[in-house]
C-alpha positions, 0 to 999 in steps of 0.5 A: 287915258283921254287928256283934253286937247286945246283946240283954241284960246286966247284971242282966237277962241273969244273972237270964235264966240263973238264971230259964231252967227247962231239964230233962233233954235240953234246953240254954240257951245265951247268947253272951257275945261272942269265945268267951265262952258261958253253957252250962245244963242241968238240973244244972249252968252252965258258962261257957267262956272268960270274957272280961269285962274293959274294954279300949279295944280291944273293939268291944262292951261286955263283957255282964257284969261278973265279979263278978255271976257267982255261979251259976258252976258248972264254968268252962273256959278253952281256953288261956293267951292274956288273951282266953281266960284274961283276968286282970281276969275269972277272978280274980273269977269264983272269988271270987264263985261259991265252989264253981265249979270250972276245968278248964284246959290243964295247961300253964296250971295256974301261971298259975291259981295265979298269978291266986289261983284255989286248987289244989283248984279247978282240973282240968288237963286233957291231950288225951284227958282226960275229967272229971265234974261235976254230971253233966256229962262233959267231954273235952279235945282238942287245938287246934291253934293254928298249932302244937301246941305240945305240951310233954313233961311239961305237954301240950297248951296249947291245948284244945277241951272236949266237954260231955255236958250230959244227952244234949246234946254240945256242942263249943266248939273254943277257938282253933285251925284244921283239922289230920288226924284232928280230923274224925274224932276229933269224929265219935267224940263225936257233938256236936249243936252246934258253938261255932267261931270263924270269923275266920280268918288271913292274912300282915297278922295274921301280920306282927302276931304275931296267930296265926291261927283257922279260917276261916269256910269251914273253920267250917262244912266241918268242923261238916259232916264231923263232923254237927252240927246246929246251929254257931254262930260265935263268936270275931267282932266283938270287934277290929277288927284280927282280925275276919269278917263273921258273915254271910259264914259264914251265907251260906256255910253256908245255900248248901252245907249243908242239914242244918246249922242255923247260928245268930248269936247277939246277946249276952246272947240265949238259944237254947234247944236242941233 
């Protein structure tokens, strides 16, 4: 089985992210474990799902402390479970990067607020919204994770994000599995790298209450369908209680796919896009 190697942390991997020239037309991205990535363009970092809090539970050592993120820019968190939102980590992102603004599910603007971050930060977002920061657009499309769940007045609370980084689309797809029309709808934004999680369901984790994800087959058919060129998988190596083999993804990818790149990232290492 394919375990995540830490290619970089601590001071290392943040002056890593702040040293990366990127110009226009160009992205840098850095895993930082579960769905947790650093995204840079010329203009603008984003950090989407930030999961950096200790816990008995994780198989890896969280990359980064929250308190050295001061470069933050835009952070995006996909839905209101704790390794999504985590409750240890977003606190003090806000704290240490002052101007950085969070784009959430309406359906989680309270617990925001509950975790400190001021309501002139925050940007809730609905399926079909779309934002600009630093140049940077972003739209919210709903996930399916399991059920919609979709509340009458607060929406969606489970969000995919599609990033305009200068020319570069990126797709981080939150948490979630297939439903009709999601297809369709990404072949509409056109994203050139796919961020998707890979690890799956099944009855075990459903008699846990652990609600279910995309498959690694599901991963790569719909990164396929939607033309991608480059998917990487995330959402993997973190418990082991909810978990895929990485290489069973690539393998599946490089046997039926010949025009999409697929890429494991080590933590803390950096791709440079395109």
């Amino acid at each position: 089985m394919l375990v995540p190697e830490i290619m970089q942390f601590g001071d290392a991997l943040i002056n890593d992210i702040d040293g990366t020239e990127v110009k226009g037309g160009r992205v840098a991205i850095w895993w930082l474990g579960q769905n947790s990535f650093a995204i840079k363009c010329a203009n603008a970092i984003v950090y989407t799902d930030p999961y950096l809090s200790s816990s008995p539970h994780r198989l890896i050592p969280p990359p980064l402390n929250p308190e050295e993120i001061k470069n933050a820019d835009i952070v995006t968190c996909s839905h209101d479970h704790s390794d999504h939102i985590d409750p240890l980590t977003i606190p003090h992102i806000a704290a240490a990067s002052t101007k950085a603004k969070f784009i959430i599910p309406r359906a989680a603007l309270g617990r925001l607020l509950k975790l400190g971050v001021s309501e002139d930060r925050l940007i809730p977002m609905n399926d079909g919204d779309e934002v600009e920061l630093h140049g940077v657009r972003i739209w919210a499309v709903k996930a399916r994770h399991e059920r919609f769940d979709e509340h009458p007045e607060h929406g969606f609370p489970y969000l995919s994000y599609l990033f305009d980084m200068l020319g570069v689309r990126i797709y981080h797809a939150g948490d979630g599995k297939p439903y009709e029309g999601l297809v369709s709808t990404l072949r509409g934004y056109m994203p050139a790298i796919m961020l998707m999680p890979i690890n799956g369901r099944d009855g075990e984790r459903y008699r846990r209450n652990c609600i279910g994800n995309f498959t690694f087959q599901e991963a790569g058919d719909i990164a396929a369908d939607v033309r991608a060129k480059l998917v990487i998988p995330m959402h993997w190596g973190m418990f082991a209680d909810n978990n895929e083999d990485a290489s069973k993804f690539v393998d599946y990818v490089t046997a039926r796919y010949t025009d999409l790149r697929v890429k494991v990232l080590a933590i803390g290492e950096r791709l440079l896009f395109p």
